[in-house]
VEXGU-633354 format. One record per residue (C-alpha): residue number from 1; z, y, x. Coordinates in Angstrom, 3 decimals. Example, Ala and Ser with C-alpha at 12.3 -4.5 7.8 and 13.67 -1.06 7.14 Angstrom:
# residues 2
 num        z        y        x
   1    7.800   -4.500   12.300
   2    7.140   -1.060   13.670
***
This chain:
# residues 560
 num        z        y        x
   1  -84.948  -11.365  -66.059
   2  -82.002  -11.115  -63.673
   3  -80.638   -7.373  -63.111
   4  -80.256   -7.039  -59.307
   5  -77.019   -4.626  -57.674
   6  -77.911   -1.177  -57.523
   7  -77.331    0.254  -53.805
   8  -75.152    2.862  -55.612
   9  -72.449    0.200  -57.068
  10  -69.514   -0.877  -55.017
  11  -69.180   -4.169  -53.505
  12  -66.256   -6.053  -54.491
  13  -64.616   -6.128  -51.112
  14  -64.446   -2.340  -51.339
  15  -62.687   -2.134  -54.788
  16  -60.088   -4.473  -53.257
  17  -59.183   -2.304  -50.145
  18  -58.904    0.700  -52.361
  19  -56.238   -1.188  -54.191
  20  -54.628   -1.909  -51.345
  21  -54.722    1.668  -50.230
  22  -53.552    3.434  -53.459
  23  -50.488    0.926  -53.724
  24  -49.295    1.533  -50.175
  25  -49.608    5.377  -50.815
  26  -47.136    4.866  -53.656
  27  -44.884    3.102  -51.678
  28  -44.419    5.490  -48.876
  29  -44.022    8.238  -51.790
  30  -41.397    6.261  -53.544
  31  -39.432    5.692  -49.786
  32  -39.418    9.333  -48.977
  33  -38.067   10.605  -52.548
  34  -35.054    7.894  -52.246
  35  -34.078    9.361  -48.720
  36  -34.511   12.771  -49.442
  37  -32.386   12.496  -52.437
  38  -29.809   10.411  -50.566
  39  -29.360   13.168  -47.878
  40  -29.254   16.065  -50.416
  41  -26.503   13.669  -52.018
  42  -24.903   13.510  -48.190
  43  -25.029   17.543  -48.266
  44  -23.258   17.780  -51.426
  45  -20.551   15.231  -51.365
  46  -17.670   15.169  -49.192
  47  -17.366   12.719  -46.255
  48  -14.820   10.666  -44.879
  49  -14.692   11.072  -41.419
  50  -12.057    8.332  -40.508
  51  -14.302    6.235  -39.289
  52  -16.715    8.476  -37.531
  53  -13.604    9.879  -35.421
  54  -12.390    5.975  -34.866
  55  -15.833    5.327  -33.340
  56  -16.065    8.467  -31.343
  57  -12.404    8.431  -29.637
  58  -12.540    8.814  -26.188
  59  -11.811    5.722  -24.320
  60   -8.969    7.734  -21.935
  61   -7.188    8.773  -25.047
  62   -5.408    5.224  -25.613
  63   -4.110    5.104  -22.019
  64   -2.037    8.571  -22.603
  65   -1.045    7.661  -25.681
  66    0.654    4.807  -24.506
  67    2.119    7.032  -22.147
  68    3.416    9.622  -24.786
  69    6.036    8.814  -27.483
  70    4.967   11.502  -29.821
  71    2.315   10.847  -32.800
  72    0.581   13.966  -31.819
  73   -0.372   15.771  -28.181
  74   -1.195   18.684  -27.361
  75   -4.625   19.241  -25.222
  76   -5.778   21.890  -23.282
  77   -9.317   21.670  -22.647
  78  -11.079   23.435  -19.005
  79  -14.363   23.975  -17.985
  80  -15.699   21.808  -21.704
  81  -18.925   22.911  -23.181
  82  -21.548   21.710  -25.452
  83  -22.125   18.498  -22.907
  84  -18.967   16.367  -24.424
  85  -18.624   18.231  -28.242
  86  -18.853   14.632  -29.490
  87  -15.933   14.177  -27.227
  88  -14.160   17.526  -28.371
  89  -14.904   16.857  -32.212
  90  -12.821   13.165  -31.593
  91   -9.985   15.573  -30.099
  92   -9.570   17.464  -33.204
  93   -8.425   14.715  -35.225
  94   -6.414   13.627  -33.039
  95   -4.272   16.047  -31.085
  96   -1.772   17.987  -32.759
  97   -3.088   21.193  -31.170
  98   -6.181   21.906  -29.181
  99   -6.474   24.679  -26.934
 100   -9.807   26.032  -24.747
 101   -8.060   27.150  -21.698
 102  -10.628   30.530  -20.824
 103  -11.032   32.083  -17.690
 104  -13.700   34.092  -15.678
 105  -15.858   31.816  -13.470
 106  -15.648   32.363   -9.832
 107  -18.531   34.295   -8.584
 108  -21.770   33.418   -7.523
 109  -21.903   34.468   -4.439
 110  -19.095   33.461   -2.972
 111  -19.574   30.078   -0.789
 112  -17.433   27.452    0.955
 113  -17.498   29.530    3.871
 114  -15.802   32.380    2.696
 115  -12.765   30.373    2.047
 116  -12.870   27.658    5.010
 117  -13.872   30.380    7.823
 118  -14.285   29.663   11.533
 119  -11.279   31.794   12.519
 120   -8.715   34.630   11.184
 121   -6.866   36.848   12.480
 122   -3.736   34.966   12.957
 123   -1.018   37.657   14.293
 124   -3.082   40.257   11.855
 125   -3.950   42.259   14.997
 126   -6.215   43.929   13.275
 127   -6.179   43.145    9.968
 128   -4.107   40.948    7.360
 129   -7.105   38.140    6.298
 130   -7.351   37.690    2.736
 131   -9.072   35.099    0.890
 132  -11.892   35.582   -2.129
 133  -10.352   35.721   -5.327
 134  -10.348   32.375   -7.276
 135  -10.054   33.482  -10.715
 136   -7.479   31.653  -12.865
 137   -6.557   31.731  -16.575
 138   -4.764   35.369  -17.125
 139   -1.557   33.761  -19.308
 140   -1.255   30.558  -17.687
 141    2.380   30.929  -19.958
 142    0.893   31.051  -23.185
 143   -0.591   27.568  -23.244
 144    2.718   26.201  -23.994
 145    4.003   23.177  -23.445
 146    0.559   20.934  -22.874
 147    1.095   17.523  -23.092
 148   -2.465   16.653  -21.573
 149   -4.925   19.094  -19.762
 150   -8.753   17.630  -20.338
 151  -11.599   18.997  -17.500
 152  -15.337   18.499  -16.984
 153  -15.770   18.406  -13.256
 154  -18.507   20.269  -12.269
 155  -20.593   18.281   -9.358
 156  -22.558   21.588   -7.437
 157  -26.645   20.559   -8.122
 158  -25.904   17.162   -9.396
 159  -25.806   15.408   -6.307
 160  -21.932   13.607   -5.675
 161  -21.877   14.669   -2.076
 162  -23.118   17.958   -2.130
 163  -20.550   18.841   -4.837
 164  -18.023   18.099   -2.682
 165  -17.721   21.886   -1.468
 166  -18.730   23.577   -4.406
 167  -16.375   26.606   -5.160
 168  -16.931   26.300   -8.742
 169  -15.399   22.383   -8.406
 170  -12.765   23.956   -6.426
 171  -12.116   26.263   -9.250
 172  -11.609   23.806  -11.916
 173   -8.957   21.802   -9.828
 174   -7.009   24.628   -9.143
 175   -6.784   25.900  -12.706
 176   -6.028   22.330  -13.765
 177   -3.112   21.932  -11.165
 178   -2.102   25.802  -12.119
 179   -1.880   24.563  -15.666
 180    0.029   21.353  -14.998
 181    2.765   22.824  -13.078
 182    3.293   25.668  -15.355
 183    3.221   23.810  -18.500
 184    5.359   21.064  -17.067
 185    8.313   23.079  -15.591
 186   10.772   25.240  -17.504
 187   13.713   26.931  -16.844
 188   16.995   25.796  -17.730
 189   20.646   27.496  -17.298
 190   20.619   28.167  -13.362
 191   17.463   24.903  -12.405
 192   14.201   23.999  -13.333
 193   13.425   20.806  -15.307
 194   10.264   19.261  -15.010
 195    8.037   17.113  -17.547
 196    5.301   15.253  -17.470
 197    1.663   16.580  -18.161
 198   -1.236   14.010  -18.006
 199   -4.806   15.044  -17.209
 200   -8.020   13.777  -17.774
 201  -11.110   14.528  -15.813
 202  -14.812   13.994  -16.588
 203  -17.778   14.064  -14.104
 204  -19.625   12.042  -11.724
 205  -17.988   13.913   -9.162
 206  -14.736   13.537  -10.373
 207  -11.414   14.901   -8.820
 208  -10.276   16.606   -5.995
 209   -8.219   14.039   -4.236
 210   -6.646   15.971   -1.689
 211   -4.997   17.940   -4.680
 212   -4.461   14.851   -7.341
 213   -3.995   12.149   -5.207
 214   -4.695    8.824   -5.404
 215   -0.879    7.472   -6.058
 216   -0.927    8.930   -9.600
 217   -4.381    7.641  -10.751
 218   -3.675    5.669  -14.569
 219   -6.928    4.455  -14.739
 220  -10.657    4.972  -13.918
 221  -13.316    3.807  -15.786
 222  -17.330    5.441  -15.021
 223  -16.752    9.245  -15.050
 224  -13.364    9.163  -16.144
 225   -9.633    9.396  -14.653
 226   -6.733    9.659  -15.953
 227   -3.831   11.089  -13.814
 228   -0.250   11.588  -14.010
 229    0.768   13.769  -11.393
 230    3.881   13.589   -8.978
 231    5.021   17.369  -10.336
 232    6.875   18.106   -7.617
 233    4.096   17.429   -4.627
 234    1.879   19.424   -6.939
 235    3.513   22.626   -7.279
 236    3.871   22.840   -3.437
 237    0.338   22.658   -3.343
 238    0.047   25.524   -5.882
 239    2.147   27.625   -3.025
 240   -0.852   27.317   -0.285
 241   -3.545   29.678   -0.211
 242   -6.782   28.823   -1.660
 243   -8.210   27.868    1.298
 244   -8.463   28.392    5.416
 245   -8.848   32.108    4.877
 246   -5.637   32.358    4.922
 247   -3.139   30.924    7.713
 248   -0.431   28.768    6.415
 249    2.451   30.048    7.776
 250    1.671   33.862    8.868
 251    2.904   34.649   12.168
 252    3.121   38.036   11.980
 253    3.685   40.867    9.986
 254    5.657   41.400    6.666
 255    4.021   38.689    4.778
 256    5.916   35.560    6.673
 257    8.887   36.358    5.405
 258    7.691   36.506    2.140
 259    5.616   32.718    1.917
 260    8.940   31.495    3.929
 261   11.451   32.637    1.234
 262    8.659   31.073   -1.591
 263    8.989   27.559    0.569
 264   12.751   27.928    1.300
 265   12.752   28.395   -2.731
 266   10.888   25.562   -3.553
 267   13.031   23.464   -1.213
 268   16.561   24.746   -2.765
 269   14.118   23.646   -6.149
 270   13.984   20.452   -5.332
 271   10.747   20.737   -5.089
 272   10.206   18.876   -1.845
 273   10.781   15.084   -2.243
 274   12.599   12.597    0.017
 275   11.965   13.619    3.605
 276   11.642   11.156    6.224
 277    9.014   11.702    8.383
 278    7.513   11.033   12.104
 279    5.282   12.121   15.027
 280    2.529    9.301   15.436
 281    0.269    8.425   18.228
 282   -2.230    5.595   18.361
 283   -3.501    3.651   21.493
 284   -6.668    1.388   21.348
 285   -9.148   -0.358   23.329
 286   -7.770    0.229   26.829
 287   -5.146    1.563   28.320
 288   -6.623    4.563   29.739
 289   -4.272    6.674   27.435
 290   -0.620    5.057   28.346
 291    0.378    7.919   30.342
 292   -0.824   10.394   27.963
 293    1.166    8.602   25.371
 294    4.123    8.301   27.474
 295    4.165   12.459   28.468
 296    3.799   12.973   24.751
 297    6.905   11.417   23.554
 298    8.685   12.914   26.944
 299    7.426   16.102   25.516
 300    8.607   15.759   22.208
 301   11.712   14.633   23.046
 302   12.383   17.833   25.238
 303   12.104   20.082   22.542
 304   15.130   18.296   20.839
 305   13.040   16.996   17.822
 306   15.087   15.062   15.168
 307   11.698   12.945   13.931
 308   11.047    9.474   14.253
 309    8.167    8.586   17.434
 310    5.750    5.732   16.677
 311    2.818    4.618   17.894
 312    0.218    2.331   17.109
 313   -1.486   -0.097   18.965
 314   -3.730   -2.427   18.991
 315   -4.130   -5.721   21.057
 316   -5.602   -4.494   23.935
 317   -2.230   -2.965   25.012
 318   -0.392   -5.337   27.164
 319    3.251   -6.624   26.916
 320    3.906   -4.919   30.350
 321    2.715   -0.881   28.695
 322    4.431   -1.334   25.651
 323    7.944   -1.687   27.757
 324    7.186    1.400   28.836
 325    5.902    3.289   25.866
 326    9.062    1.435   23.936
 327   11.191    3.484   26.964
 328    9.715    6.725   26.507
 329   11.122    6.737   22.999
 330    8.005    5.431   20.820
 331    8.539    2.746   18.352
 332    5.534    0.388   17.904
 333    3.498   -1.023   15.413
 334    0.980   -2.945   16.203
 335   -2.700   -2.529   14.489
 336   -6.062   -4.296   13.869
 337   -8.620   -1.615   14.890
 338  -11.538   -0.255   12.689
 339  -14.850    0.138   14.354
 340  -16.391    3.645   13.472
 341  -19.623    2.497   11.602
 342  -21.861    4.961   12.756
 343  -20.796    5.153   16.503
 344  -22.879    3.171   19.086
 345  -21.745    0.039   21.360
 346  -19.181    0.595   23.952
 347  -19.492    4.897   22.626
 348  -15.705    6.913   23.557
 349  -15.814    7.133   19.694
 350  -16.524    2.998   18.691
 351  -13.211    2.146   17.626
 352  -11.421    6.100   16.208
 353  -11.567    4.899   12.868
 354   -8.336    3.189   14.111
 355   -6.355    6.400   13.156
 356   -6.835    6.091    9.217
 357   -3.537    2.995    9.834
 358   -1.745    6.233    9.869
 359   -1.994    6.078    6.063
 360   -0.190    2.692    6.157
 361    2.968    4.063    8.073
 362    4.345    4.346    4.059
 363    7.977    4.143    4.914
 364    7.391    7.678    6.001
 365    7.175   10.852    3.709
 366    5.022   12.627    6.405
 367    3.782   12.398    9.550
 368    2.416   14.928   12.082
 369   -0.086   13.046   13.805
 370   -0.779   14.070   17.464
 371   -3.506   12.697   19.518
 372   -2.113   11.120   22.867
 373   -3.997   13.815   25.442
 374   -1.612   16.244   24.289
 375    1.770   17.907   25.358
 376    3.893   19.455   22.880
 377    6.035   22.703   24.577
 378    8.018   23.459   21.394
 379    9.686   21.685   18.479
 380    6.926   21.218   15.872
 381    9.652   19.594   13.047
 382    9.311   22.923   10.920
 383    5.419   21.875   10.546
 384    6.602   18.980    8.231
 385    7.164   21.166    5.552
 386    3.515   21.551    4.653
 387    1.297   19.269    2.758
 388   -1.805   16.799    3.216
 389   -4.061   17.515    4.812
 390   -2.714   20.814    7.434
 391   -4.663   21.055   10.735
 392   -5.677   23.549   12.958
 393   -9.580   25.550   12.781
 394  -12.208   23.447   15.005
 395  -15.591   24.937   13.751
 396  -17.383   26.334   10.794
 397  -15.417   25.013    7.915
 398  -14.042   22.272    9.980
 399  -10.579   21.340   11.317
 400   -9.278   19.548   14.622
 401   -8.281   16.078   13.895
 402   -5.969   16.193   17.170
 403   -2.867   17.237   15.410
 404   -2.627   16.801   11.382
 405    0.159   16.527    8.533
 406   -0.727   13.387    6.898
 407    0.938   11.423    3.607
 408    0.941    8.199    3.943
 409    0.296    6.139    0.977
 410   -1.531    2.300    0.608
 411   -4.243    3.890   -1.734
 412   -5.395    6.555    0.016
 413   -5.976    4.322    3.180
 414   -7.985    1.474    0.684
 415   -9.785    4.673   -0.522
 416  -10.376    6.208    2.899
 417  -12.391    2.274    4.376
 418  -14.104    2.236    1.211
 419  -15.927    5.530    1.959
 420  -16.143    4.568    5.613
 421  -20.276    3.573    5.061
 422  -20.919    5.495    2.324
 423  -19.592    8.766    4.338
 424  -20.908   10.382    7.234
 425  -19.710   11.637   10.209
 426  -21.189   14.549   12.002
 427  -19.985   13.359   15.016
 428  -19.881    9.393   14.350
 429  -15.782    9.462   15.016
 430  -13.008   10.364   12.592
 431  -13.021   13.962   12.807
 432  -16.010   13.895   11.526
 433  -15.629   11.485    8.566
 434  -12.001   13.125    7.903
 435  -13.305   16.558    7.646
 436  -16.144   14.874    4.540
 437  -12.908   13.380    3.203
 438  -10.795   15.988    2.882
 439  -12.761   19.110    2.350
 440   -9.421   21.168    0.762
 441   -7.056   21.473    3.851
 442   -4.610   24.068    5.033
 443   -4.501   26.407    7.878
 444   -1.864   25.566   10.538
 445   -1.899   27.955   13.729
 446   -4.148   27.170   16.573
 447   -0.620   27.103   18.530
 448   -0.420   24.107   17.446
 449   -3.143   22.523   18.655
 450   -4.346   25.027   21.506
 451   -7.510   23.410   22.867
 452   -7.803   23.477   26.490
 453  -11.303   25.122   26.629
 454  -12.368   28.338   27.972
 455  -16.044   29.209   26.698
 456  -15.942   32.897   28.075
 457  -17.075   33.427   31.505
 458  -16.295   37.080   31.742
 459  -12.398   37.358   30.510
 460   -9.447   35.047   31.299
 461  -10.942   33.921   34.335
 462   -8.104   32.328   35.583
 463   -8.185   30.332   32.517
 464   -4.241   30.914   32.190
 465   -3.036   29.301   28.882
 466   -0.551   31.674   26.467
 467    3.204   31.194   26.714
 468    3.362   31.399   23.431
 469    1.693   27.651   22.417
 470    3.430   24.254   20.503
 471    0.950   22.120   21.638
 472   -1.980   21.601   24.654
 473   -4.672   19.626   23.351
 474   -5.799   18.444   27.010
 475  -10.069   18.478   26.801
 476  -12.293   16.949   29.663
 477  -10.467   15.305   32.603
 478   -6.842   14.361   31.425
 479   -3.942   16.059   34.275
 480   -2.549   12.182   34.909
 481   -6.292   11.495   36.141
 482   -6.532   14.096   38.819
 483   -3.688   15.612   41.914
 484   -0.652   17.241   40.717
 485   -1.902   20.204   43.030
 486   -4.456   21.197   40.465
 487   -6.333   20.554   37.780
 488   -9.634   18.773   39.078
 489  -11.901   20.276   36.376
 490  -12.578   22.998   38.646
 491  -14.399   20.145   40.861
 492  -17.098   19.629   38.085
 493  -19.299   22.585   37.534
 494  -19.947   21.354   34.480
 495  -16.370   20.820   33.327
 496  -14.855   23.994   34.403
 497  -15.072   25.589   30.804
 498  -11.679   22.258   30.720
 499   -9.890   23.487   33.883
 500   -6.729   25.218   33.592
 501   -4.073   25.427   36.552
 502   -1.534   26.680   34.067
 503   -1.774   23.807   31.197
 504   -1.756   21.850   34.656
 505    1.429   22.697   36.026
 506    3.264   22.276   32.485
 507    1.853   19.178   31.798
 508    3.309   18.120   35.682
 509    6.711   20.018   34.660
 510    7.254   17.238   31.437
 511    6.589   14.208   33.986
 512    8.732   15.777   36.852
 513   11.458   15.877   33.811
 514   10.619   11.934   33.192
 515   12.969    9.194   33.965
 516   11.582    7.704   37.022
 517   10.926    4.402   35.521
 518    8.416    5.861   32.987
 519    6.631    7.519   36.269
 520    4.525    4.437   37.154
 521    2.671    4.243   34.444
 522    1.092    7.086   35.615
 523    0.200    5.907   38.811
 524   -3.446    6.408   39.883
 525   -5.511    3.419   40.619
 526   -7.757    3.085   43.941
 527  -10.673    3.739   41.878
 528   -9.289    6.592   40.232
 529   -8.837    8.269   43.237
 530  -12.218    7.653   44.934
 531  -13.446    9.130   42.053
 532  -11.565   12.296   42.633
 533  -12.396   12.516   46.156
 534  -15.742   12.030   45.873
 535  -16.153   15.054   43.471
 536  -13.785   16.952   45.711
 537  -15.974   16.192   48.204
 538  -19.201   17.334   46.321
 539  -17.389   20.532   45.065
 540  -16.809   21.136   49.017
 541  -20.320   21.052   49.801
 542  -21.145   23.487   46.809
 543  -18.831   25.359   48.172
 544  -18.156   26.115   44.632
 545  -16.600   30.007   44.141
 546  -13.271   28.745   42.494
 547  -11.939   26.981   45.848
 548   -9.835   24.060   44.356
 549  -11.739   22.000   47.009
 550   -9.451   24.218   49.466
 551   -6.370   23.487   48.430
 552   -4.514   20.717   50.532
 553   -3.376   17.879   48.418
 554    0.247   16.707   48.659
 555    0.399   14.947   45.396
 556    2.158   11.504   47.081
 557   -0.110    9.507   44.219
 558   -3.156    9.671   46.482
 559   -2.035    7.188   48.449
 560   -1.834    4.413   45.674
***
């Protein structure tokens, strides 16, 4: 008789998966022994690192070496941690030195603010204004000779356009630039020679421009540039304060003397380069500005400037103005205008972007460009000396762009209407975008760009306007639209904060001076003048306490 299967006994499908089982357990044990013993073999022999260096050389290093004869550089390194050692341990085997530049980090609570304030004491009435300190390396000499300085940007709390006015950013550049111009200049006998020092940033953030500019980019490639800086525009950075909190040139007090002997210096240096520079206006749209244009060159002219005058214009500026702008000493260049992107239809502001064709002018060294509703009472030409980008206080951290020392160069203009949509403008017009743009300017003094605004109700009531002033920058109605008996500001209650009888009469006393051909472009029109008499007329019946309405108008242009 048959035996049947005891319920005990395993099944023969059973005994096969435990087969399988036990040989892939041996496997895996076999595979784990071989790699353990293969890294304890790693630990114990030497290694070649040749090839791990080959793989891991920075990308930027190939463009300075083609730029340096030498087999070897030397690198100093700012501002690199633990975020790029890959990048550092490449370095090593390749640079002939490498050198961690140290220095104490600006402090945390110091903010943009404290170095771009609303206003200073200019004349140091009360007090000399100092800036924050900006720590910088202690022996900036003993770094030696660096062939290349390499820097991690820092980018303020990751995002790119916030970390355009971080302080710690701000930092970096300036020790980088300090470094650069130290390590590239030496004396020699009785003169300086200069050599050049390449540097490499890293960071989404990348750069300052307005201190390495766009002219002496290599190369760019994702977060990396590679820049060979003009050492001479450089180190007259280095001379400017840190920031706003500090005037450019003081006006007063011991300390003028001083910064002007350190410019003089750099000057007998040959630190400055080629010099040929030029006031510039710009006229577009209409030609509500001609006579404005026309008083500014006057104006210029009477303080015996030796600069260059041109203005640009666009299209809309008939054959018939231009004669007369060409006779008030203006040489033209004619422009396509750039509409602001974020300014609305037929807005005052739809077509400022104009001004960044400036940048173009790049036959000139410099320009001081001044905004045609101004009058300039005193030769400016000493204001050249200073760098991109100098302007006068407007608000907060903000500067006026009515007058401004500009550099023209090709790549900073392609650079400036790239950013014109990605950038925004507080106020939709070019101030605005400029001020996003260039967030590192310099102090010049409000002389130079007095505005013609008088916020105060209590002093100055007479709105008078100090002898002392360069420049009127000629807010609310402009003088060639109202009387030459007074300014017709005082007509709108609403625009009296604009009226001045004083920046009146001087703006009169530079077309009284005018050749009498360039007078009838200021002629006013018959609509013009309605306009003034009917808010004469309204002031009248307001009976408004000022009493311009009063006065008895003998200005012969009323009867156009």
């Amino acid at each position: 008789m048959a035996l049947k299967p005891s319920a005990s006994m395993p099944k023969p499908s059973n005994i096969l998966s435990l087969i399988f089982l036990s040989l892939t357990l041996l496997f895996l044990t076999f595979t784990f022994r071989s790699q353990k013993n293969l890294q304890l073999q790693n630990e114990t022999q030497p290694q070649d690192t040749t090839s791990h260096l080959k793989a891991q050389k920075p990308r930027w290093y190939n463009v300075v070496k083609q730029e340096i004869e030498s087999k070897k550089i030397k690198i100093g390194l700012v501002n690199m941690d633990d975020e790029v050692t890959t990048e550092n341990e490449a370095l090593h085997g390749l640079a002939d030195s490498l050198t961690t530049v140290v220095f104490d980090r600006v402090a945390e609570n110091h903010r943009w603010e404290d170095f771009f304030p609303a206003w200073i004491d200019e004349d140091e009435k009360w007090h000399a204004p100092k800036c924050p300190d900006i720590p910088m390396p202690p022996q900036l000499g003993d770094y030696g000779e660096l062939d290349v300085v390499v820097a991690r940007v820092p980018c303020g709390r990751g995002l790119e356009r916030e970390g355009v006015r971080d302080v710690f950013r701000l930092q970096v550049n300036l020790v980088v630039a300090n470094l650069v111009t130290r390590s590239g200049s030496w004396e020699s006998h009785d003169h300086e020679i200069d050599r050049t020092v390449y540097v490499v940033f890293i960071g989404s953030c990348g750069p300052m421009w307005e201190i390495f500019r766009c002219d002496d980019l290599l190369w760019h490639e994702g977060d990396y540039w590679v820049y060979k800086p003009d050492l001479k525009r450089l180190k007259q950075k280095m001379v400017m304060p840190v920031g706003t909190c500090q005037i450019t040139l003081p006006y007063a007090g011991p300390t003028r003397e001083v910064w002007r002997k350190n410019v003089a210096g750099s000057i007998a240096n040959n630190i400055l380069y080629k010099r040929k520079e030029a006031y510039v206006t710009i006229l577009h749209s209409s030609e509500a500005y001609v006579c404005g244009a026309i008083a500014l060159a006057q104006s210029i002219i009477q303080t015996n400037s030796t600069k260059d005058l041109v203005l640009l214009a666009d299209d809309s500026i008939p054959a018939k103005s231009l004669q007369g702008l060409k006779a008030a000493g203006w040489k033209i260049k004619r422009i396509q205008r750039i509409r602001s992107p974020q300014a609305k239809k037929d807005a005052y502001n739809e077509w400022n972007y104009s001004k960044l064709q400036m940048w173009r002018l790049i036959e000139y060294d410099k320009l001081i460009f001044v905004d045609a509703d101004l009058l300039v009472l005193r030769n400016m030409d000493e204001f050249f000396i200073y760098p991109q980008l100098s302007a006068v206080g407007n608000d907060k951290f903000l500067f006026n762009s009515g007058v401004m020392v500009v550099e023209p160069s090709e790549r900073t203009f392609q650079t400036l209407m790239k950013n014109r949509f990605a950038v925004d403008s507080y106020n939709g017009g070019d101030q605005g975008f400029l001020n996003e743009m260039f967030t590192w300017w310099h102090r010049l003094p409000s002389r130079l760009n007095r505005l013609k605004i008088f916020l105060s109700r209590v002093q100055n009531t007479e709105h008078e306007v100090p002898n002392d002033v360069y420049a009127i920058h000629y807010l609310g109605l402009k003088p060639w639209m109202c009387y030459k008996d007074y300014d017709c500001n005082w007509d709108m209650f609403d625009h009296q904060h604009f009226a001045s009888d004083s920046a009146h009469r001087r703006w009169w006393q530079v077309y009284e001076a005018m050749p009498r051909k360039l007078r009838q472009y200021c002629a006013l029109t018959k609509r013009m003048n309605a306009r003034i008499q009917k808010w004469r007329e309204r002031a009248k019946n307001a009976r408004l306490s000022d009493g311009h309405w009063k006065i008895k108008v003998q200005d012969p242009r009323q009867h156009c």
